[in-house]
C-alpha positions in Angstrom: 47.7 72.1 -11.7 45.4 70.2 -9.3 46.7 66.9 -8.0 44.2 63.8 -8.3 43.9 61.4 -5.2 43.4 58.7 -5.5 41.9 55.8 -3.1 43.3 53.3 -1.9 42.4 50.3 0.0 44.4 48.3 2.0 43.9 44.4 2.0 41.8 44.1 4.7 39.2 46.2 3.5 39.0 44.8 -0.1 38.1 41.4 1.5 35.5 42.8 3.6 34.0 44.6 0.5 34.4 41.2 -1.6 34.1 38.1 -0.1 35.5 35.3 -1.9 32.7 32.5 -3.2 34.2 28.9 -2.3 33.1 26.4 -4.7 30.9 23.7 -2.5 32.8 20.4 -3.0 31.0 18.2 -5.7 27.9 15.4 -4.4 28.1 12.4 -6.3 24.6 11.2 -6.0 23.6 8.2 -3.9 21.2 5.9 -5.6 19.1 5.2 -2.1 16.7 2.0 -2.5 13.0 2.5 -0.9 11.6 -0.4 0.5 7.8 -0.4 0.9 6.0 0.3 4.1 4.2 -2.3 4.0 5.5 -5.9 3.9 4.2 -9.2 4.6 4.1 -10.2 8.3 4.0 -13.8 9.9 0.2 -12.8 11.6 -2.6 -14.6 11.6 -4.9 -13.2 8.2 -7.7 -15.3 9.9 -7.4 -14.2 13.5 -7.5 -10.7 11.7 -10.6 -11.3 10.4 -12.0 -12.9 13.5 -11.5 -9.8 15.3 -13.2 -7.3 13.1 -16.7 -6.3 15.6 -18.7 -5.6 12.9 -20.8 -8.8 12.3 -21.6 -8.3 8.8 -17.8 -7.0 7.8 -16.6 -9.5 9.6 -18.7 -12.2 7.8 -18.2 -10.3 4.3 -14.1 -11.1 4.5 -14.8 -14.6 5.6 -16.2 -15.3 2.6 -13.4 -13.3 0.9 -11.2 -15.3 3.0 -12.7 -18.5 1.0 -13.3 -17.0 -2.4 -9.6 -15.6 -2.7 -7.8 -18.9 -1.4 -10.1 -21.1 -4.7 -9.6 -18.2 -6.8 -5.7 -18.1 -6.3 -5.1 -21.3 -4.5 -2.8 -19.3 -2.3 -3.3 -19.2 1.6 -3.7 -15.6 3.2 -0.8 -13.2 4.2 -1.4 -10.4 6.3 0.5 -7.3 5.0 1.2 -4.7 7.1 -1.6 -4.2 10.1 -4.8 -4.2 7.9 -4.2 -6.0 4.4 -5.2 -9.7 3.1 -3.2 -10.9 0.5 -2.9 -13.7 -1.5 0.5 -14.7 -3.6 3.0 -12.3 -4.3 4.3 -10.6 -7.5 7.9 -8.7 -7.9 7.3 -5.3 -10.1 10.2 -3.0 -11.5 9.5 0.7 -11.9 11.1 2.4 -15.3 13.0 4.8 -12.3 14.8 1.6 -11.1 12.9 1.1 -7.9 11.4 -3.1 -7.6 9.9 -4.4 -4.4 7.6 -7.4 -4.2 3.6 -7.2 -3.3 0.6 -9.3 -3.1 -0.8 -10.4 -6.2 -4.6 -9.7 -5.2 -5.9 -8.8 -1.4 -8.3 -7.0 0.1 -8.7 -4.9 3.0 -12.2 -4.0 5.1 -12.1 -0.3 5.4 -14.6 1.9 7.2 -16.5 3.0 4.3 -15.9 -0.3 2.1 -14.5 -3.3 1.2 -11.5 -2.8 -0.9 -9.8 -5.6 -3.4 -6.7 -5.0 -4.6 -6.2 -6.8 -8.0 -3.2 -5.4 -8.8 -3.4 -5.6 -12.7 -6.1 -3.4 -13.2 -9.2 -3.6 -15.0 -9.1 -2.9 -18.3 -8.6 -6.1 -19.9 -11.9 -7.3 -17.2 -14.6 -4.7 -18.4 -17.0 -7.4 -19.1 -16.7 -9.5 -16.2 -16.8 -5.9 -14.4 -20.0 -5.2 -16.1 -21.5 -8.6 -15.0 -20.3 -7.8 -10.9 -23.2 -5.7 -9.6 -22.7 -2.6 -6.9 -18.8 -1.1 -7.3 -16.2 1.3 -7.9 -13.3 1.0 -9.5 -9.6 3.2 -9.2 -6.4 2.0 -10.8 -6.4 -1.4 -8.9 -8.7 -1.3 -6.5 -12.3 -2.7 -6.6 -14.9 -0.9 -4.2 -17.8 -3.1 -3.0 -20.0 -1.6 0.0 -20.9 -5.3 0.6 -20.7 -9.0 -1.0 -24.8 -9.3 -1.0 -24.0 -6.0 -3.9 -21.7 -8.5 -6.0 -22.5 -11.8 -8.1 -20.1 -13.9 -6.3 -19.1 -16.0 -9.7 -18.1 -13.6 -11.4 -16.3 -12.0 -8.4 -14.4 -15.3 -8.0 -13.9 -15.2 -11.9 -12.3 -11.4 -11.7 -9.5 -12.5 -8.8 -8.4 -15.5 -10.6 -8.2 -13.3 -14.2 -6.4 -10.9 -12.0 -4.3 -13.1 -10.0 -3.2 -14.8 -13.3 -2.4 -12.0 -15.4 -0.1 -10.5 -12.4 1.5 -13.8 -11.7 2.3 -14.7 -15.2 4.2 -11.5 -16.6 7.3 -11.7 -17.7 
């Protein structure tokens, strides 16, 4: 009769040959608020604009300057290094997030002037027909330069914009 042998381990080498799994102890998530990158500051909106070296830009957000303080009668708040705005809004995302923001603003970039009129344009498509030279994203109006633009109705679009923003419930 032929014997069987059998193999055996000893403990050692059954936990080198299976490592026990240790259950990672349990996250309870962290709701972590965002706060924007760019909030108001206390400088000058008007020394910013007196220091923009290109005549014609420079002269383009003076008048912007004017045009948004009648439209929104609102004085000017820099936000962050490079944004005009005028008034301020609070918003609440369906995720949770809220923050506060300028109601309308604009900015002088290097390729164009850029409003921000932060409750878009689809309730202003015939004022925005009546404008002149632009492009439009989500909230931002694109004008090259203010000589493009009929200046009434320009006026007409921040104040429509600067109400409808201010006024939500």
């Amino acid at each position: 009769m032929a014997t069987i042998q059998r193999k055996t381990t000893t403990k050692k080498a059954a936990a080198r040959k299976a490592p026990t799994k240790v259950a990672a102890p349990k996250r309870t998530p962290t709701k972590k608020t965002a706060t924007n990158k760019t909030q108001a500051t206390t400088a000058s909106a008007e020394a910013f604009v007196g220091a923009i070296a290109d005549v014609g830009l420079r002269a383009d957000c003076e008048a912007l300057l004017r045009l948004m303080r009648k439209a929104t009668g609102q004085d000017p708040v820099m936000w962050g290094p490079a944004m005009v705005g005028f008034g301020r809004y609070s918003y609440t995302y369906d995720s949770g997030r809220s923050g506060e923001w300028s109601a309308v603003g604009f900015s002088p970039r290097k390729a164009n002037l850029t409003l921000y009129l932060m409750a878009g344009f689809d309730q202003h498509t015939a004022l925005l027909g009546r404008l002149g030279k632009h492009t439009v994203a989500k909230s931002c109006l694109y004008l090259k330069r203010l000589a493009d633009v009929d200046l009434a109705v320009l006026e007409r679009l921040v104040a429509a914009a600067y109400i409808a923003v201010t006024q939500r419930k």
